[in-house]
Structure formats: C-alpha cells, structure tokens
C-alpha positions as CSV (number, residue, x, y, z in Angstrom):
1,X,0.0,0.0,0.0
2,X,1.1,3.2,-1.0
3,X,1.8,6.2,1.4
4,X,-1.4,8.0,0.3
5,X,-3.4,5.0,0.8
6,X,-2.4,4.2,4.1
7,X,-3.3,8.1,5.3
8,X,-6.4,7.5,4.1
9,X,-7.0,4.4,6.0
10,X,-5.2,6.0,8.8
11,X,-7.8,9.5,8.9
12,X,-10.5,7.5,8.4
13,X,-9.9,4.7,11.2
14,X,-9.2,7.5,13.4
15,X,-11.9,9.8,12.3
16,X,-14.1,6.7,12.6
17,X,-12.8,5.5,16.4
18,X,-13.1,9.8,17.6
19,X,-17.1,9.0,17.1
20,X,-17.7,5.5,17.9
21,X,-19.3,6.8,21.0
22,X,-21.3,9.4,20.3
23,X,-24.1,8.8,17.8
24,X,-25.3,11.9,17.0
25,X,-21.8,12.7,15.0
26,X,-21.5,12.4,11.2
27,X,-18.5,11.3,9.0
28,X,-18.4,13.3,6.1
29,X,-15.7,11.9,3.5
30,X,-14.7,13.2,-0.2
31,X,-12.3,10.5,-0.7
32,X,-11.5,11.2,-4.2
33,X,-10.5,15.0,-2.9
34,X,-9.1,13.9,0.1
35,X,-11.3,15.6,2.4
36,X,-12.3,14.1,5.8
37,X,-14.9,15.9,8.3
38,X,-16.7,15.0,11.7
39,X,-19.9,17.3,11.8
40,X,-22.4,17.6,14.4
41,X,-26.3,18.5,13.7
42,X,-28.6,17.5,16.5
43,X,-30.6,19.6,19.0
44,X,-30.0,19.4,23.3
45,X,-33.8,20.1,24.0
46,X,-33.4,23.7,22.7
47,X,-30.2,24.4,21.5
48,X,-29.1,23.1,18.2
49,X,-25.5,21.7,17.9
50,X,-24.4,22.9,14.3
51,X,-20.4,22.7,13.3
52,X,-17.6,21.0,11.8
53,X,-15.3,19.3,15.1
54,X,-12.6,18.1,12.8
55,X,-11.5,18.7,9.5
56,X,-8.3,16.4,7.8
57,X,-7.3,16.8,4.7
58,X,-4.4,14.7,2.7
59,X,-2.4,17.8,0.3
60,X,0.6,16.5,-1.8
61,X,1.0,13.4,0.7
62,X,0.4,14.9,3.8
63,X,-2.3,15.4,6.5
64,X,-3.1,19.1,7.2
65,X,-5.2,19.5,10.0
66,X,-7.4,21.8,9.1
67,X,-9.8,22.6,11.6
68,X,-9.9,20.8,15.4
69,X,-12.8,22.2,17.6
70,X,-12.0,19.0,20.3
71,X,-9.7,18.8,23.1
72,X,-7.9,16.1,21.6
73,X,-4.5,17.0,20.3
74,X,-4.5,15.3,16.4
75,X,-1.1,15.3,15.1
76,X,0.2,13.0,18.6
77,X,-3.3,10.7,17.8
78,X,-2.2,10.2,14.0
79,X,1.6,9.6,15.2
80,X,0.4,7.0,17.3
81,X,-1.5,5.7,14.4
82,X,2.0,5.5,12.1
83,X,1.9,8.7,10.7
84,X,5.5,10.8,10.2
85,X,5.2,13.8,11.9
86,X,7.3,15.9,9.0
87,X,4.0,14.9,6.9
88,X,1.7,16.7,9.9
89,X,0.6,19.8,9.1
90,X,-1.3,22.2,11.5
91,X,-3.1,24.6,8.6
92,X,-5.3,25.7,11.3
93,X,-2.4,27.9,11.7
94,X,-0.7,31.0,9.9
95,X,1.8,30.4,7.3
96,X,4.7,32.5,9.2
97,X,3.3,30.1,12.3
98,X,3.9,26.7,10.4
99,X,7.3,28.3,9.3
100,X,8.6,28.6,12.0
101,X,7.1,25.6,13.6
102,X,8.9,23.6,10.3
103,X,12.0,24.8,11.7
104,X,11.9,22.9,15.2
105,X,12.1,20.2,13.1
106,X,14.8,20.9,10.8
C-alpha cells in the first residue's frame, strides 16, 4: 500500500474510532479530494449543535489538519496511528506560524 493510501485508511480509522461513541456525529468523506470531516447537527432540547469538530485533509502526501474544535490533540493521535510527523501539518495555523514551527524540526 502506497503512502497516500495508508493516510487515508489511517484518517478514516481514526476519524471513525473519535465517534464510535457518540451517535449523534457524522462522517463526512470526499475521498477522491481527500477531504475528511466530523460534523455535528442535533438539537440538546433547545439548542441546536451545528459545526464541523474536525476537518483532515491529505495535500501532496500529507495530513493538514485543518480545523480541530475538540480537546484532543490530532497530530500525537495520528503519530500513534504511524503517521510521520514531517508529513503533519497544522493549517489551522498562519503560514509564518507553520514556518517557523517547520524549523523545530529541521
């Protein structure tokens, strides 16, 4: 199995194991772009429980988390899982940010 492939299976077992307890969450996968959500839309008696928790995506061979609205830290989840962390990306934050953040691993 290619690198690629095994990401995919990687975000999506992990993706898949983040929800296994709570029902109400929805996998949302666009395999062939390489897009991989969690998204919650329920109602708590009143309230209504809208949003994206988690948002992966695989860019040129490496997961850039996008979006992580948990308390879970991703990138040590996906190490855990086999993933290098050079091919971790945190897009959630700045360019100059990731620059710089490149560089403590350099």
């Amino acid at each position: 199995m290619d690198r690629i492939e095994q990401y995919r299976q990687i975000v999506q077992d992990f993706l898949a194991e983040f929800i296994k307890n709570d029902p109400n969450a929805q996998l949302i996968f666009d395999i062939p772009r390489d897009r991989y959500l969690v998204m919650h839309n329920e109602w708590r008696g009143n309230y209504r429980i809208y949003g994206c928790a988690m948002q992966l995506d695989i860019i040129a061979g490496q997961i850039w988390i996008q979006h992580n609205s948990t308390e879970i830290y991703i990138d040590r989840e996906l190490i855990t899982y086999g993933v290098d962390p050079n091919d971790i990306i945190l897009g959630f934050r700045s360019p100059e940010i990731r620059k710089l953040l490149a560089g403590d691993r350099a």
